[in-house]
PALUM-995527 format. One record per residue: residue in three letters; x, y, z of N, C-alpha, C in turn; residue number from 1. Coordinates in Angstrom, 3 decimals, always signed. Example, Ala and Ser with C-alpha at 12.3 -4.5 7.8 and 13.67 -1.06 7.14 Angstrom:
R resn     n_c1     n_c2     n_c3    ca_c1    ca_c2    ca_c3     c_c1     c_c2     c_c3 resi
R  ALA  +13.190   -5.690   +7.800  +12.300   -4.500   +7.800  +13.200   -3.300   +7.800    1
R  SER  +12.850   -2.250   +7.080  +13.670   -1.060   +7.140  +12.900   +0.030   +7.870    2
//
This chain:
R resn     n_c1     n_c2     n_c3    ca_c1    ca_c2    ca_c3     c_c1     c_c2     c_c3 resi
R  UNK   -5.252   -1.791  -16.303   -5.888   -2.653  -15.353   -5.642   -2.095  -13.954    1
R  UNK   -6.965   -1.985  -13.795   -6.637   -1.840  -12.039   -6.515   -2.934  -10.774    2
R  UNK   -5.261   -2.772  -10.184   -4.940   -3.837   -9.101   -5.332   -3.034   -7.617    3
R  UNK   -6.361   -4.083   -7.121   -6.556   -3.459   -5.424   -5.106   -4.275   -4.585    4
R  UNK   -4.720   -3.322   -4.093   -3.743   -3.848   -3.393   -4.165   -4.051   -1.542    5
R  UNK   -4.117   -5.431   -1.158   -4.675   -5.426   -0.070   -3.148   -5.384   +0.870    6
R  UNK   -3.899   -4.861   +2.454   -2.759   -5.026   +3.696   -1.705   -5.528   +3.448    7
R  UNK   -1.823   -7.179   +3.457   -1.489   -7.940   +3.579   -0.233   -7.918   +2.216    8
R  UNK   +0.131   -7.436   +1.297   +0.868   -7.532   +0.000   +1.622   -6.251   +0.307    9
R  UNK   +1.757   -5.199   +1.513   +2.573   -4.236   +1.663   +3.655   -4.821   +2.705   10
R  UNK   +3.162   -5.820   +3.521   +4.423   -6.449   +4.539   +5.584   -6.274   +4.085   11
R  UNK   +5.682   -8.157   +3.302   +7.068   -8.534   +2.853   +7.535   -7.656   +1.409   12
R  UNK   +8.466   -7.383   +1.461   +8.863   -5.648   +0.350   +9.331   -6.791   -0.509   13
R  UNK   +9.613   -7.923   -0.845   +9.728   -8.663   -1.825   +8.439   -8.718   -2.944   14
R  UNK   +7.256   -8.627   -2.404   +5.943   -8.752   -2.759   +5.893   -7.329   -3.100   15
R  UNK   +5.636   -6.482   -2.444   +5.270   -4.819   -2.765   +6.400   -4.137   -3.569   16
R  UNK   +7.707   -4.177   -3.614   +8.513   -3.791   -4.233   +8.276   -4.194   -5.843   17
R  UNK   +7.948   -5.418   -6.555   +7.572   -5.877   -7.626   +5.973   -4.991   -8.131   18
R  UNK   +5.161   -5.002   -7.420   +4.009   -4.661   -7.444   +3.880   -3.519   -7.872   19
R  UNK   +4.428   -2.081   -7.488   +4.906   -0.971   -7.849   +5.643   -0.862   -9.003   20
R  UNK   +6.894   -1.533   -8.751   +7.621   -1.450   -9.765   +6.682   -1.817  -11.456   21
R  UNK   +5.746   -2.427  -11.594   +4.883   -2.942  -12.526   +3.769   -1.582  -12.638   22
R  UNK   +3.286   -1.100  -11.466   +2.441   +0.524  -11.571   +3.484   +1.074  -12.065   23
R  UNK   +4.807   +1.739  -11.627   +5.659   +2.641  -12.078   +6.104   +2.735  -13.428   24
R  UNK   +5.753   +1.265  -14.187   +6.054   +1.339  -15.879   +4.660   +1.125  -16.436   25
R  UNK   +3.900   +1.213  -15.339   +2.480   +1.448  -16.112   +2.034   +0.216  -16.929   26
R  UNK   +2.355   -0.783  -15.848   +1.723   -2.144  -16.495   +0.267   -1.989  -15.890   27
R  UNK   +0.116   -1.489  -14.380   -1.187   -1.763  -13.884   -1.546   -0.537  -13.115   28
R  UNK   -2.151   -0.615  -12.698   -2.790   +0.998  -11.411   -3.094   +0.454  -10.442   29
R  UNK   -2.337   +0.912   -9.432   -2.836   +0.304   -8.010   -3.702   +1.304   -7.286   30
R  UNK   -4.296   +0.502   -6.494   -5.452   +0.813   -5.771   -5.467   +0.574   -4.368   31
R  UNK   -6.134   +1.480   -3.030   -5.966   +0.968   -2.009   -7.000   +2.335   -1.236   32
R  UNK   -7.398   +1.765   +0.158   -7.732   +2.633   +1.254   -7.355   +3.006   +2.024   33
R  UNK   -7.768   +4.052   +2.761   -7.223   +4.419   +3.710   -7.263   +3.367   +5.034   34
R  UNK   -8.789   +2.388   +4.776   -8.505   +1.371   +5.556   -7.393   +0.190   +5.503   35
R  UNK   -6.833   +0.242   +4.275   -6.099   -0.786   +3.979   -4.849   -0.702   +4.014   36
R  UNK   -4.734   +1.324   +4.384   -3.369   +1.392   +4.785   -3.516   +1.203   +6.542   37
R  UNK   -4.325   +1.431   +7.395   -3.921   +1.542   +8.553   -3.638   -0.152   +9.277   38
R  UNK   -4.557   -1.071   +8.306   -4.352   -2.722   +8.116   -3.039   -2.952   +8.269   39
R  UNK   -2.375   -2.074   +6.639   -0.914   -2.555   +6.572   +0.088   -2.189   +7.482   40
R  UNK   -0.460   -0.865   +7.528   +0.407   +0.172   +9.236   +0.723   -0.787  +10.382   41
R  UNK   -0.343   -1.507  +10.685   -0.544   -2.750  +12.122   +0.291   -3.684  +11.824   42
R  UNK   +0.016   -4.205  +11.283   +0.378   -5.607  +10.030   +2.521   -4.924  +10.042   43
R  UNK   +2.564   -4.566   +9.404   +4.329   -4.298   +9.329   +5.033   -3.833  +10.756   44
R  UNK   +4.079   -3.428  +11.826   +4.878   -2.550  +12.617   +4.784   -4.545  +13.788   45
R  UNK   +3.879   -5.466  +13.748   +3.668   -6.498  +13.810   +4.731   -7.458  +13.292   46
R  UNK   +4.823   -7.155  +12.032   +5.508   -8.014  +11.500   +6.652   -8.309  +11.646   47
R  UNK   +7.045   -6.926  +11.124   +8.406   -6.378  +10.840   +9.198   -5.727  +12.167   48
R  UNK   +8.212   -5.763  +13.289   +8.649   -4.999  +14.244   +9.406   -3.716  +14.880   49
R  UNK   +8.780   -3.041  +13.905   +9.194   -1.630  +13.415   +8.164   -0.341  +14.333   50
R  UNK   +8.477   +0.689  +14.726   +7.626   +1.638  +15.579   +7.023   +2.293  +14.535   51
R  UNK   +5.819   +2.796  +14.835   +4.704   +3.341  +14.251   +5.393   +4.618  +13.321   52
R  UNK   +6.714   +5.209  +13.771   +6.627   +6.052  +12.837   +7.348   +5.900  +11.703   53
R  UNK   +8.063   +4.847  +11.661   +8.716   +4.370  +10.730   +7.433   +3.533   +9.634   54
R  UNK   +6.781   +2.418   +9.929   +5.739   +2.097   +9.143   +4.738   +3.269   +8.572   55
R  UNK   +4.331   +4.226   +9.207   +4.158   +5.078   +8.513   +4.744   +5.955   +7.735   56
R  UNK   +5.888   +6.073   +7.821   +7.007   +7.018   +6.946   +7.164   +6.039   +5.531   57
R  UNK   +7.264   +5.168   +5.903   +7.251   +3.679   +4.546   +5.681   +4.021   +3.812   58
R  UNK   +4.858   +3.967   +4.101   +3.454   +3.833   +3.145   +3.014   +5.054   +3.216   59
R  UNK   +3.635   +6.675   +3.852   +3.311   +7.880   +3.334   +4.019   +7.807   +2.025   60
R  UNK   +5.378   +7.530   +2.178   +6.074   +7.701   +0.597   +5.373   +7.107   -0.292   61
R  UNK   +4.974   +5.807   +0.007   +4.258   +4.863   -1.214   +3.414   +5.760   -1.454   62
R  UNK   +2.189   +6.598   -0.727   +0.962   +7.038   -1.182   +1.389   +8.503   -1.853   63
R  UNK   +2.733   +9.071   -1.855   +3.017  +10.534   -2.081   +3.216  +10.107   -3.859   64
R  UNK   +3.553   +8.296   -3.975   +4.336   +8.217   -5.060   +3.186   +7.731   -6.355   65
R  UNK   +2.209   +7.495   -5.679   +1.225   +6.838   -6.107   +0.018   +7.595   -5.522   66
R  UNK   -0.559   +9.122   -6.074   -1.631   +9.678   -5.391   -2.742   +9.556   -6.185   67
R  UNK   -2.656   +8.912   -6.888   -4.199   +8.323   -7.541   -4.683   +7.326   -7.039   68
R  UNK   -3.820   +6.415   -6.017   -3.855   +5.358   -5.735   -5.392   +5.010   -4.352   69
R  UNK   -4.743   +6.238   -4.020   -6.239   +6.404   -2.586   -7.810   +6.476   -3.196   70
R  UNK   -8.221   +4.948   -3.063   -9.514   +4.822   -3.213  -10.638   +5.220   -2.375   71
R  UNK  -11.433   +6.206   -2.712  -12.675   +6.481   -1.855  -13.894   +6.236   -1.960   72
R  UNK  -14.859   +6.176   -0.693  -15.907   +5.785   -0.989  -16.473   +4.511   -1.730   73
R  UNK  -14.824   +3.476   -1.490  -15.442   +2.160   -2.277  -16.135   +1.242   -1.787   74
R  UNK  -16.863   +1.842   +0.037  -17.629   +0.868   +0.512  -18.976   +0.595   -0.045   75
R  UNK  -19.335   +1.652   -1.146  -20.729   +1.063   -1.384  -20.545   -0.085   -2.798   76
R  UNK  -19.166   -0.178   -3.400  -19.084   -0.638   -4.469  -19.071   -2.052   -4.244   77
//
């Protein structure tokens, strides 16, 4: 099963930490954009109040760990 993972579910790492952990034993396949990382990029450095290069150092690893995960071209879908 494929899970779109939106912005908003990379914030709180209580939520995203589970979420992965469920891709990583291959319960589900996550899914996401490049728009939906720069969402989450805003969104955590917002949230969490963290500088841009740290929120990005957090969701490069996620995407290095998960490179099937970058959905393209799903605006016409």
């Amino acid at each position: 099963m494929i899970a779109l993972l939106d912005a908003n579910l990379f914030v709180p790492t209580w939520i995203i930490d589970p979420l992965l952990s469920l891709a990583e034993a291959g319960l589900c396949e996550p899914a996401w954009s490049a728009r939906v990382m720069d969402e989450a990029r805003l969104a955590i450095m917002e949230v969490r109040h963290v500088p841009d290069v740290r929120a990005r150092g957090f969701l490069d690893a996620i995407c290095r760990a998960f490179p099937m995960a970058m959905a393209e071209d799903w605006e016409r879908v």
